[in-house]
N, C-alpha and C positions, 0 to 999 in steps of 0.2 A: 504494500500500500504506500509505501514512504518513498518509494522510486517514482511510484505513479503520479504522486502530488509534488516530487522535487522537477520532473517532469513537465506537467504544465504550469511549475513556476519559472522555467528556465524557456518554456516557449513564451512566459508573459514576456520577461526580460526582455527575448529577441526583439519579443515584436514592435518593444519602447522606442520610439523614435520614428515609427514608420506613420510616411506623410499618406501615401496613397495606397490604391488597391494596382493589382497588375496590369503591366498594360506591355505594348508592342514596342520596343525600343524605336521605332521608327516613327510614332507618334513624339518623340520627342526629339530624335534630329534625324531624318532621310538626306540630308545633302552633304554629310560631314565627307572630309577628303581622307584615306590613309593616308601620314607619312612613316611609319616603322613598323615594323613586327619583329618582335622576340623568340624564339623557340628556347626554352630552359627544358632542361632534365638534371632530374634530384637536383634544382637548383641553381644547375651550373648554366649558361649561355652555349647553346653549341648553334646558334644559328642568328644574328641579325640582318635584318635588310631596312634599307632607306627606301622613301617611295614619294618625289616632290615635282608635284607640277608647275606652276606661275603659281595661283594663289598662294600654296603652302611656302613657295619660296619668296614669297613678299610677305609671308607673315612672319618669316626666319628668320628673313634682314632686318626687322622693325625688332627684334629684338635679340640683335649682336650687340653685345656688352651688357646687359641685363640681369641680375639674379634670376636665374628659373632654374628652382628645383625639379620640377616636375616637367616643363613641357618639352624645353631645347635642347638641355643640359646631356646629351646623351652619353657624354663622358664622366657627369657627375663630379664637375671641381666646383660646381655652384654657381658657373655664371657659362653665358653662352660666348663661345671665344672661338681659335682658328680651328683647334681639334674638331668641334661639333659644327664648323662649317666644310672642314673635308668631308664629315660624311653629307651634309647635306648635299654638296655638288658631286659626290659619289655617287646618290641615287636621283640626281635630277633626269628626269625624264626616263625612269626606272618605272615600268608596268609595276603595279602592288600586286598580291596574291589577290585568291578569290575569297572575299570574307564577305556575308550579306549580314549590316549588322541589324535589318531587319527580321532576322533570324533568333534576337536576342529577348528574350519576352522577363522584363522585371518583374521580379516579382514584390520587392514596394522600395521605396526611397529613402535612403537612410543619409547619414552627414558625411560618413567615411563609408561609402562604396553600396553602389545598390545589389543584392543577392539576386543574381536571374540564371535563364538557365539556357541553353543554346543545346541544339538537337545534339544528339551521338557524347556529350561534354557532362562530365563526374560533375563540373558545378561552375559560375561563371560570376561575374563581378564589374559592374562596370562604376569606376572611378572617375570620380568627378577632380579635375586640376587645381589649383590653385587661384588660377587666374579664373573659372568657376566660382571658385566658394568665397572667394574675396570678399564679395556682398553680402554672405552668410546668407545667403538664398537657395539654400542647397536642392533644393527641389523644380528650379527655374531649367523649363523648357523654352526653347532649345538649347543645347548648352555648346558652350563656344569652344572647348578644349575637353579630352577626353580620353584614357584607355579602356580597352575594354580585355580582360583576364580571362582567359578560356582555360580551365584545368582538366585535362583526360587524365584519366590513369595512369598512363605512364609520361604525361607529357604537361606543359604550358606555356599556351601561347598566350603573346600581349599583343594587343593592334593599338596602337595611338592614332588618333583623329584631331583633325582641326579644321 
């Protein structure tokens, strides 16, 4: 009995913070651009690719020299600088994979990452940036920056959008 009531006190918890009911990720942004994807296994990086047309490369340049944690920073020193614009002119006019993120269905909106779930995928997460949450409007469609976390079982992938 004590499992069963720690149970759905630990699904109340979850569900604290959640703004809405489910919906189609594409109801909150169908025109986003990929520029990267990630492939990790057990954590480790065994596959990056860059993927930047005109827009995404006029959104790059507007912010070379800038702190971004989250959006440019693909080298992670904390500001956008030459490293993370070699990769950007490395995958300028780089076809991106085939990822439909209207395939991604939320299941509700949380402040650090909404829980969804994407076909054939153990479990999925799509992350809201910085330059997002700025406004502490965590729940604001469309949203301007974005990855989205795809976990299989043996694998995961990140797609970034802008």
């Amino acid at each position: 009995m004590d499992v069963l009531k720690w149970g759905f006190i630990a699904l109340f918890l979850a569900s604290c913070g959640a703004r809405e009911q489910s919906f189609n990720f594409c109801d909150c942004n169908e025109t986003a651009t990929l520029y990267r994807r990630v492939k990790e296994v057990d954590h480790i990086v065994v596959e990056e690719g860059f993927y930047f047309g005109t827009n995404s490369f006029l959104n790059f340049n507007s912010a070379i020299g800038l702190p971004s944690g989250n959006i440019y920073d693909f080298d992670g020193s904390g500001s956008v600088d030459a490293s993370d614009q070699l990769s950007m002119i490395g995958g300028y006019g780089v076809h991106p994979p085939e990822f439909n993120i209207c395939d991604v269905t939320v299941d509700f909106v949380n402040s650090h990452g909404w829980p969804s779930s994407y076909p054939d995928a153990y479990f999925c997460v799509v992350h809201i940036t910085a330059i997002d949450e700025s406004s502490l409007f965590t729940d604001a469609c469309p949203l301007n920056t974005f990855y989205v976390e795809v976990i299989y079982q043996d694998s995961t992938l990140k797609y970034w959008y802008d």
